[in-house]
NUKOLFI-62022 format. One record per residue (C-alpha): residue in three letters; z, y, x. Coordinates in steps of 0.5 Angstrom, whole numbers, plus 500, padded with zeros to 3 digits. Layout:
<pts>
ALAZYX/...
</pts>
This chain:
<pts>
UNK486496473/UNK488491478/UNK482487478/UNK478494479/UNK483495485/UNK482489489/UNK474488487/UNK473496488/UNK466497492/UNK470501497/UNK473493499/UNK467490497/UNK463494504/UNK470491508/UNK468484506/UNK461485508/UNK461489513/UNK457495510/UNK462501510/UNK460506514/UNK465506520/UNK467515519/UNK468513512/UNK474507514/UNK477512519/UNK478517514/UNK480512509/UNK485510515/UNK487517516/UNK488518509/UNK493511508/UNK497514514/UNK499520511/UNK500516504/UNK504511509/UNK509517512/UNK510519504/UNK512512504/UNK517512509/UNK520519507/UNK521515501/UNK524509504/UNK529513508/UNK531517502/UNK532511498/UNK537508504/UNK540514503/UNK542515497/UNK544507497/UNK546504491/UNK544496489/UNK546493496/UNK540487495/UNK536493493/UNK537497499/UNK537491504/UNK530489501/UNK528496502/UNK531496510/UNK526490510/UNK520494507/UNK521499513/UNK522495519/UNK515492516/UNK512498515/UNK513500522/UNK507494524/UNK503496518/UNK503504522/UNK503502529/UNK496497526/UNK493503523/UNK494508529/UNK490502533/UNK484501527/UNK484509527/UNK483509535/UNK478503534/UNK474507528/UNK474514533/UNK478517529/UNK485520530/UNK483527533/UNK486533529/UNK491531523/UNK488530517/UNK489535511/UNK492530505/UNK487529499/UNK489530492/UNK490522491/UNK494522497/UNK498528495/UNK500525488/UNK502519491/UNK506521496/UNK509527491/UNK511519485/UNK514516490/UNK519522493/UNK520522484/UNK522514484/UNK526513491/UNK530519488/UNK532515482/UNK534510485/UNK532503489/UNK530498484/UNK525503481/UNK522504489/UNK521497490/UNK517496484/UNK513502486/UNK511499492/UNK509493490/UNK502494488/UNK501497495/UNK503491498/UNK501485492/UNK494488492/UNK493488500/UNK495481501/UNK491479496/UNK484483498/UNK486481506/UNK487474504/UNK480473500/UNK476478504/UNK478477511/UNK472474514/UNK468480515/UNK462480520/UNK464487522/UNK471485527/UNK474492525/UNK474491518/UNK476483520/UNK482485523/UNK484490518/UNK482485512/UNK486479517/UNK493483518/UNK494483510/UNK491476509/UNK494473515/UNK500468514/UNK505474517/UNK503478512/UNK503474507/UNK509470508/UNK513477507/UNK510478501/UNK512471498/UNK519473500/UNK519480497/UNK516478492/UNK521472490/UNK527477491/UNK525482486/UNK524477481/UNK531474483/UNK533482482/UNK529483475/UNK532478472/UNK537481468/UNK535487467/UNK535490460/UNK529490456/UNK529499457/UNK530498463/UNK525493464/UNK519497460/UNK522503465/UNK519499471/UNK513495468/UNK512503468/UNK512505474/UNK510498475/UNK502500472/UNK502507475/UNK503505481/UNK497501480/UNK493507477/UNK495510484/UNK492505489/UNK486505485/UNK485513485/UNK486512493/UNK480505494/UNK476511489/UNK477518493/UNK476514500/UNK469510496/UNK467518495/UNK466519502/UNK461514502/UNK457516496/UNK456523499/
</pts>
């Protein structure tokens, strides 16, 4: 499944500069509502506190996310998007309703939720980022960039320290949102790939 994410046509047509721009847009506008959820859901697990490290990872996530969006709304104005609010799209409306489930049960299993987002971002920015098209070379080189990438390592590197001594249900319990997550970021690349089959 995550190679099937990464390598998903919808990426491909970033790398080689072939999706249409109107397809990008509204994928832009799709990610924006996916990525408000994700806020909701951060503030919702900040909140109901919990494991201080935890917590703290996820005040982190939440000031980076404020340049991923600030990013977004700049790709979607360059795309000539931006126009009336966008109307959520199934895939964008299951994602968001998971990740309201998994910050209500607590932080660890939110910042495990969130990973393959932005573990599979930084993987496809970091392979892809020399696009012919400079839209799509700005999108792929943000999460390919050394900023990006750098964040990442330390998330990363922190929840593995965090995960160390999780007992095995608890670690299966995670693995599962772990994979579903996954699922989900894969149901997003194919619902904005269908716009472009149309």
């Amino acid at each position: 499944m995550w190679r099937r994410v990464v390598e998903h046509p919808f990426v491909h047509g970033l790398a080689d500069g072939t999706l249409p721009t109107a397809v990008f847009g509204a994928y832009l506008e799709q990610d924006l509502l996916y990525l408000d959820d994700y806020r909701r859901a951060l503030e919702h697990a900040i909140a109901r506190g919990g494991e201080q490290t935890a917590v703290r990872l996820l005040a982190d996530e939440l000031q980076a996310l404020a340049r991923e969006v600030e990013s977004q709304h700049e790709l979607l104005r360059r795309a000539g998007g931006g126009g009336a609010p966008a109307r959520p799209a199934p895939a964008t409306r299951e994602y968001g309703s998971f990740l309201a489930r998994t910050a209500a049960a607590g932080p660890l299993g939110l910042l495990v939720a969130l990973l393959p987002c932005a573990w599979t971002y930084g993987e496809i920015g970091a392979a892809d980022a020399a696009s012919p098209e400079p839209l799509y070379a700005t999108w792929l080189g943000f999460y390919g960039g050394d900023e990006y990438r750098d964040w990442l390592a330390r998330r990363r590197d922190a929840l593995d320290r965090l995960l160390a001594d999780v007992a095995e249900e608890d670690r299966r319990r995670l693995s599962g949102l772990f994979a579903e997550a996954t699922r989900l970021e894969l149901a997003l690349w194919d619902a904005a790939y269908a716009k472009e089959e149309r």
